[in-house]
Steps between C-alpha positions, in 0.01 A plus 500: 500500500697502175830427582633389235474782291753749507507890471821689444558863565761828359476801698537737856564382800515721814548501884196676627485724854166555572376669877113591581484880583110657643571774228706630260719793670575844355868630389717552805281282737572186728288256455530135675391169377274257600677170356735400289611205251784401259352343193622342180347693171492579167187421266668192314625321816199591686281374261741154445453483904075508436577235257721297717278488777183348268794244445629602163860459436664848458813583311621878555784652310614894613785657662657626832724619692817350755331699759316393838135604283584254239563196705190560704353557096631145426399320839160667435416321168704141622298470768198508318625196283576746199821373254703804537802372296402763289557765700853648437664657750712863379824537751552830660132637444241539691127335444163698447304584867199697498379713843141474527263670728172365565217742603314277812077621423482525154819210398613810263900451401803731432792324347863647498726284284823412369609311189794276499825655423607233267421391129213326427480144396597461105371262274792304469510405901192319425596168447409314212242256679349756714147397339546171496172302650365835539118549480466882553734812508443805660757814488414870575723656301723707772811310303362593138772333314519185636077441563430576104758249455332276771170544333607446166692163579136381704323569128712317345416193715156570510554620835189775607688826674332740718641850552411670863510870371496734772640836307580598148852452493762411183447236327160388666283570215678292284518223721151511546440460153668156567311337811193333463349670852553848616383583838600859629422779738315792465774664520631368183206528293431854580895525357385346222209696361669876661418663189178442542262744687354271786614174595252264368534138631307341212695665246856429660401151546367428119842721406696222685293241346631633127850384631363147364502351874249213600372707753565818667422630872509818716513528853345769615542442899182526711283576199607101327618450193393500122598277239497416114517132382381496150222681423384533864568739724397495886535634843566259827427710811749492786445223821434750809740420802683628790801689346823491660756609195452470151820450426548244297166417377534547136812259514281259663198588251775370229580217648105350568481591151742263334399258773145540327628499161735177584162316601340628193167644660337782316626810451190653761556200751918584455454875616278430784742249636806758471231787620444291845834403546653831501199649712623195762858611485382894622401396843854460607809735505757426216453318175518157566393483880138475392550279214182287549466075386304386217234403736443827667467632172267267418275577803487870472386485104236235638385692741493892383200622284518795260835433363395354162673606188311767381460444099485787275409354191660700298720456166862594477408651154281734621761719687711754353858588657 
């Protein structure tokens, strides 16, 4: 355990509905559901849970609403020891929820969301120590404003920043020409490189690296992940196990990343950690039932063959964009 380091977090937080259905219905169908949950969400406080539960201690700053979803928001992160003194409440508005339907066979997902009706935070509701004793900051970059100004406060304290990128939005390309780590979706780097012809994950993921980050990653779900650290480039497969829901798995990828980074392993041994602890998290419905401990981690790397990084050996400089 590393408890006495400390990770602080900017970003979306969400009350997730998620219900198991045996299929996904057609238009003006019934369809009934096999089980149902009320989850906390979003990929920063998710990912500040992950980290919470290895026993970091977990800052989060973000916004809701006065509504019934943001106090169950709130009592989500406080009861998983997370400082939410950060977290500003915005009167008469209601908080971000997010209706998610779960496919039972294959763990497929359809999500139906809502963004809160309020502002997002500003810069200047940060408050001036919000990085003191800080070892790490992550932000996603749903508030634009305030996480470039979050990132660019942790560089100037020598504080290493992480951005969670999961689409191309405003102001997300510059901030990830700030953050020392960028780990995305697919989703995002296909965004990125749309003018090209096919989506080419080795090309997207040495574009990224041009941003000047330490390292870059992609998820790319059941197929792993690649990544860029200098002039290396490799794949990590994916751990095989029983899905439930996916949900949630990339914002637990995040956080066994920076829990890897935080004990300063290597770059390979980081994103097989974060690869095995998000595979854990899939075998349960929601995104932070299936959370797993640092020792069940532990046993499932030990014990699973073929999931080796997979080295290309290849040099950044000999890819064109």
């Amino acid at each position: 355990m590393i408890i006495s380091m400390k990770v602080v977090g900017l970003g979306q937080c969400a009350l997730d509905h998620l219900f198991v259905i045996d299929s996904f219905p057609v238009p003006d169908t019934k369809k009934e559901i096999i089980k149902w949950t009320i989850s906390g969400g979003g990929p920063v406080a998710t990912a500040l849970v992950s980290l919470s539960r290895l026993g970091v201690a977990c800052d989060f700053h973000g916004i809701i609403g006065d509504d019934e979803s943001g106090r169950k928001i709130a009592e989500s992160l406080r009861s998983e020891n997370i400082n939410i003194n950060g977290l500003l409440t915005r009167p008469q508005s209601n908080s971000q929820v997010a209706f998610i339907a779960v496919e039972k066979e294959s763990g497929r997902r359809t999500i139906f969301w809502k963004r809160p009706s309020s502002e997002p935070l500003r810069p200047y509701e940060l408050p001036d120590n919000f990085l003191d004793n800080t070892d790490f900051l992550l932000v996603d970059g749903l508030m634009a404003e305030a996480s470039i100004y979050a990132a660019r406060k942790a560089k100037e304290k020598n504080i290493p920043v992480m951005l969670d990128a999961g689409r191309v939005r405003e102001g997300m390309i510059e901030l990830a020409h700030i953050c020392d780590y960028v780990v995305c979706s697919e989703e995002f780097a296909r965004e990125l490189m749309i003018n090209n012809i096919s989506f080419d994950p080795e090309k997207a993921i040495i574009y990224i690296r041009s941003f000047g980050t330490k390292a870059a990653t992609i998820t790319l779900g059941d197929k792993g992940s690649i990544t860029v650290s200098g002039d290396e480039l490799f794949y990590t497969p994916a751990f095989k196990v029983e899905v439930v829901d996916t949900t949630g798995a990339g914002d637990v990828f995040h956080g066994g990343y920076i829990y890897g980074l935080l004990q300063k392993w290597d770059i390979k041994e980081v994103v097989r950690f974060a690869s095995a602890f998000a595979a854990l998290k899939c075998r349960e419905l929601g995104g932070r039932a299936g959370i797993p401990g640092l020792e069940e981690v532990k046993e499932l790397m030990e014990t699973t063959e073929g999931t080796e990084n997979l080295n290309l050996k290849l040099k950044i400089e000999n890819f064109k964009i």
